[in-house]
C-alpha positions in Angstrom: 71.5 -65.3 12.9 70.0 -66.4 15.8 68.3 -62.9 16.7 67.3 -62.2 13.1 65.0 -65.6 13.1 63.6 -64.9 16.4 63.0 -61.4 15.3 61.6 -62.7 11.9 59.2 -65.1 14.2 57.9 -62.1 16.7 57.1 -60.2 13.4 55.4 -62.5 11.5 53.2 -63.2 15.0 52.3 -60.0 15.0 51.4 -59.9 11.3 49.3 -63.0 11.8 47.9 -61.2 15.3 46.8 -58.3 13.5 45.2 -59.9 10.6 43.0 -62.4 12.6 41.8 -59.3 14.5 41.4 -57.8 11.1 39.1 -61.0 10.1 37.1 -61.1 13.0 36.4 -57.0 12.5 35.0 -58.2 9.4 32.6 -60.9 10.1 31.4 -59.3 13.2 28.9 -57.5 11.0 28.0 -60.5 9.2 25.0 -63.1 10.1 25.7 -66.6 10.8 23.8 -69.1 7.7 23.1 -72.1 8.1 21.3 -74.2 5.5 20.2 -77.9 6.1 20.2 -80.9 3.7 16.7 -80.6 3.5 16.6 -77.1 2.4 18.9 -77.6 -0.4 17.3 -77.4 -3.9 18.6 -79.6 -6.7 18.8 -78.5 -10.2 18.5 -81.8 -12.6 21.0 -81.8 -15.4 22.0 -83.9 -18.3 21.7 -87.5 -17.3 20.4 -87.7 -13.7 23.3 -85.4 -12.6 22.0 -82.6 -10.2 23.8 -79.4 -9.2 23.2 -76.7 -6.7 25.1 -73.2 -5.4 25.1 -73.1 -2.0 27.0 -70.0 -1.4 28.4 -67.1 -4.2 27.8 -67.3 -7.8 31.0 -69.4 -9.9 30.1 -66.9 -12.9 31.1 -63.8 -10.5 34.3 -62.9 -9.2 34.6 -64.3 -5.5 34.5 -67.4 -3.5 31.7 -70.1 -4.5 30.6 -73.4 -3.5 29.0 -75.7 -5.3 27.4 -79.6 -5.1 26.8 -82.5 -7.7 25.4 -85.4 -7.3 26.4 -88.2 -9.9 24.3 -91.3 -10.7 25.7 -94.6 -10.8 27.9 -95.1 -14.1 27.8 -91.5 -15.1 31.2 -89.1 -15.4 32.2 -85.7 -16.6 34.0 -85.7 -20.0 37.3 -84.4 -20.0 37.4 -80.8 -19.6 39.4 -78.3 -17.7 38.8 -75.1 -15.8 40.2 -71.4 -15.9 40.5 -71.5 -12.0 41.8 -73.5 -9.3 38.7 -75.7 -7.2 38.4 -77.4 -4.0 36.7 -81.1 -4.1 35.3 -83.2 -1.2 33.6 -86.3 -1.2 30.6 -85.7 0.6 29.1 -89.4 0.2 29.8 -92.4 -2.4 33.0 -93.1 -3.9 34.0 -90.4 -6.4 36.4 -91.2 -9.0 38.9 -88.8 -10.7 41.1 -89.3 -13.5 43.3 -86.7 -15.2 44.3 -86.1 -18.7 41.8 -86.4 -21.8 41.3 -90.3 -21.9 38.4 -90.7 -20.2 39.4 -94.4 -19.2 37.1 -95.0 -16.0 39.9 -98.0 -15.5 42.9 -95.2 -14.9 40.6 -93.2 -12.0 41.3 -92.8 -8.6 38.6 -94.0 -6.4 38.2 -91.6 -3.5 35.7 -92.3 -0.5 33.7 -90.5 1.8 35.3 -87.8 3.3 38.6 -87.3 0.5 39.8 -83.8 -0.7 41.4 -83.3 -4.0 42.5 -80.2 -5.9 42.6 -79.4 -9.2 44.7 -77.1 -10.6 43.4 -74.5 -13.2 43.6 -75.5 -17.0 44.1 -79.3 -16.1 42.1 -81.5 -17.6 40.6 -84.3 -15.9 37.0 -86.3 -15.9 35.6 -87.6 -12.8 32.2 -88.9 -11.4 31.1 -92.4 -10.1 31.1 -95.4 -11.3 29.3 -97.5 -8.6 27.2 -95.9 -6.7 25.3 -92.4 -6.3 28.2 -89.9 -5.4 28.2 -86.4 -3.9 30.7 -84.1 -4.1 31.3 -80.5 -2.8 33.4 -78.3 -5.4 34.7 -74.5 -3.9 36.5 -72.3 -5.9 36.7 -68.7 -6.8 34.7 -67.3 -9.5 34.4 -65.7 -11.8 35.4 -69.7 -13.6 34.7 -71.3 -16.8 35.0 -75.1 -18.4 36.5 -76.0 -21.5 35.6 -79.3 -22.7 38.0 -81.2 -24.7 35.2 -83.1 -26.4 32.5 -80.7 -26.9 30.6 -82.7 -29.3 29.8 -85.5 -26.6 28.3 -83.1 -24.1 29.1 -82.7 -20.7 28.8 -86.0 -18.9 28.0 -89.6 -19.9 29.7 -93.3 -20.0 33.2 -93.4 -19.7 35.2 -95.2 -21.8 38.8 -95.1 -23.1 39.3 -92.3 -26.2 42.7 -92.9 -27.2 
């Protein structure tokens, strides 16, 4: 038993060897990019929330990243996406709450700096509701949003539905 896991071990560190040579085959052909805050251009949305794609394309198949900024007060309303995604907190106090209440009351608050991850087809709403909050959202595309109340529009006042 003994020599099988070791032998199991050396394997998979050769596996992982040869892939992270593989990796770095790839990107050697590739530029570095670097963009700065100040370079980022905003798109204003419904509300005061703005929106930008900083790398890829989330209506294309392949990896995408994303940010919003949420004013004070304002959330998404419930909806849910076909695809996993990635959130950080870049700066403010983001809050997340899952399910299709939209209660602000039953969010998580999550500061500067927090990860969460959503799984596809869960809904949940999220946004601020203190202060100006930015979030960073990565994910692989090609993905889509399914709003579970389509007739109030894609982001405004929580409050409790049900």
């Amino acid at each position: 038993m003994k020599l099988a896991l070791n032998l199991f071990s050396l394997g998979m560190v050769c596996a992982l060897s040869s892939l992270s040579a593989l990796s770095h085959a790839q990107t050697a052909d590739k530029d570095f990019v670097t963009i700065k805050r100040e370079q980022i251009v905003w798109k204003d949305g419904d509300l005061g929330v703005k929106s930008t794609v900083l790398f890829g394309d989330p209506t294309k198949p392949g990896l995408y990243i994303v940010r919003n900024i949420f004013p004070a007060g304002i959330m998404s309303t419930p909806h849910s996406h076909n695809q996993d995604r990635y959130v950080t907190v870049i700066r403010g106090t983001w809050n997340a709450g899952t399910g299709p209440s939209w209660d602000p009351a039953s969010t998580t608050a999550l500061p500067t700096g927090s990860v969460m991850f959503h799984p596809a087809n869960a809904v949940h709403f999220d946004g601020s509701i203190k202060e100006e909050t930015e979030v960073q959202i990565m994910g692989m595309g090609p993905v889509s949003t399914k709003s579970v109340y389509p007739e109030l529009g894609r982001f405004g006042n929580a409050r409790k539905m049900n």
